[in-house]
N, C-alpha and C positions, 0 to 999 in steps of 0.2 A: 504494500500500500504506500501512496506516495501524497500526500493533500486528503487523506479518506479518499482515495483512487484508488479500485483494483489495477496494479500494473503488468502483475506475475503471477501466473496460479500454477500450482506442482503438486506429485504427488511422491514421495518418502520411495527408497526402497524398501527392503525388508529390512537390512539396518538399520533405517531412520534417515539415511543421507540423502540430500536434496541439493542440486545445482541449477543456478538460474544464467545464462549467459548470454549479452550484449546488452547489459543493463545501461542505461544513461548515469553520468554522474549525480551522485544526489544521496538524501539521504532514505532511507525507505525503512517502513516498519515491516518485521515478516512477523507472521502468526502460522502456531500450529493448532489444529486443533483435531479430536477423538473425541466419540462419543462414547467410547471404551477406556476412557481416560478418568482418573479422579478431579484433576483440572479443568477438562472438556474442553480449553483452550489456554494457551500462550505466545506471550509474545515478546520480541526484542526487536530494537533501532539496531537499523547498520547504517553505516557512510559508504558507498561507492565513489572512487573516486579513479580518474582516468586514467588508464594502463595501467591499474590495479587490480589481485584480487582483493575480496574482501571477505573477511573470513569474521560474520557474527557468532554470538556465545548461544554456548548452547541448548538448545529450547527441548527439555526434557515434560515428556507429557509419562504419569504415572498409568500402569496400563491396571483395569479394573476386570472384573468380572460379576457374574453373580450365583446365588443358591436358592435353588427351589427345594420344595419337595411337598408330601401332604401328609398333615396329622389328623388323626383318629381319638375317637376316645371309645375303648373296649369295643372297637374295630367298625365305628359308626364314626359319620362328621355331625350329628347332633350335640349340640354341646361343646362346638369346638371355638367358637365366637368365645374369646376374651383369652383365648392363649397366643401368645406373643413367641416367638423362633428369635432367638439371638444369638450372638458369636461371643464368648463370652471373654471378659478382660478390653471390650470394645465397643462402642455406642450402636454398633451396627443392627440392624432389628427389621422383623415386619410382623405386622398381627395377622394373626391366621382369617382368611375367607369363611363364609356359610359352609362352602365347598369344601374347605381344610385343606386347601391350596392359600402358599406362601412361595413367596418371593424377594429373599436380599437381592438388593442392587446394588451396584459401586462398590464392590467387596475389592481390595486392593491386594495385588498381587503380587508379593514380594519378591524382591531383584534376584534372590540368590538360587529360589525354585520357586515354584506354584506352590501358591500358599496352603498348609493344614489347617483349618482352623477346628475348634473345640466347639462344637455346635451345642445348644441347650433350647428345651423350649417350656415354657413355665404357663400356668392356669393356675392364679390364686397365692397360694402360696408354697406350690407342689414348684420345683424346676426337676426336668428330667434328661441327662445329657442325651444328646444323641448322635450313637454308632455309624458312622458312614466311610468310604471309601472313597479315594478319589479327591482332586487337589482343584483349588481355585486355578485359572488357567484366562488366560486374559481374550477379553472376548467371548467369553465361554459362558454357558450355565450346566452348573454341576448339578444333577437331579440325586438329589440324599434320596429319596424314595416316601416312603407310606412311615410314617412315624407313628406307631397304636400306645394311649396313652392308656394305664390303667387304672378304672377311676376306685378303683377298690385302695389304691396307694397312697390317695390323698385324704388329707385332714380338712374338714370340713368347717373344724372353726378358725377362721383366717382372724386376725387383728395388725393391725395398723404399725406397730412395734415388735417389729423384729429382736431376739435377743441370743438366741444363740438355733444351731440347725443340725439336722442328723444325715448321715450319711449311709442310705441304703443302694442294697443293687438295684435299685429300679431307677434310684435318681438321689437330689440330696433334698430333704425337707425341713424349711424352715418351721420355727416353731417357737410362738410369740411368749 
């Protein structure tokens, strides 16, 4: 962009590298942008200047993915309205559908491998981790699958103050 002028439009190889050439002197903004990005766009000034390259900083876009899957309660979705799916140690979340269809978005996918994360999903005051296979992967949606929750395992009287929590095999339960 040169004045809010498109002047150059490109698209990345697979490494991300990008060349524009017989640029006019000037100074031009370049923007990247992904809708598979945690950013969704970026951007830096360059200077062109004549019988020059020019060589702007580098415009890193974080690359995202997401997590679906569908929870159950004792293998029905009645009941499934007010349980929430999170990543846990992370703000990341979505409330479960009528359907017991959920869906993370923008799940971020770490540089060194596709991401593990520790999946939980909680109704009340019951969280139940849950089992899956398979890595966040950028661009990608990872299906965890059918999550059946058992409502024989939760405690019924919820309160407001949390003070300490138990740790069984079906999940961990807090307990006011």
């Amino acid at each position: 962009y040169q004045d809010d002028n498109l002047i150059l439009k490109g698209t990345t190889d697979e490494k991300g590298n990008y060349k524009f050439e017989n640029v006019e002197p000037g100074t031009y903004t370049i923007y990247a942008s992904s809708d598979a990005s945690s950013e969704k766009a970026v951007l830096t000034k360059v200077e062109v200047r004549a019988g020059e390259t020019a060589s702007p900083a580098v415009l890193k876009l974080n690359p995202t993915g997401k997590i679906k899957g569908v929870v159950t309660i004792d293998g029905k979705t009645e009941g499934v309205l007010g349980c929430e799916v999170f990543i846990g140690g992370t703000t990341y979340s979505a409330k479960v559908a009528s359907s017991g269809a959920f869906l993370i978005s923008d799940v971020p996918v770490l540089a060194e491998d596709p991401a593990i994360y520790e999946l939980y999903v909680q109704k009340g005051d019951y969280i139940q981790p849950i089992p899956y296979e398979g890595k966040v992967e950028a661009d990608k949606t990872l299906d965890v699958g059918k999550i059946d929750l058992l409502s024989s395992n939760w405690s019924v009287d919820c309160t407001n103050q949390i003070s300490r929590c138990e740790a069984t095999e079906e999940g961990i339960k807090f307990v006011g």
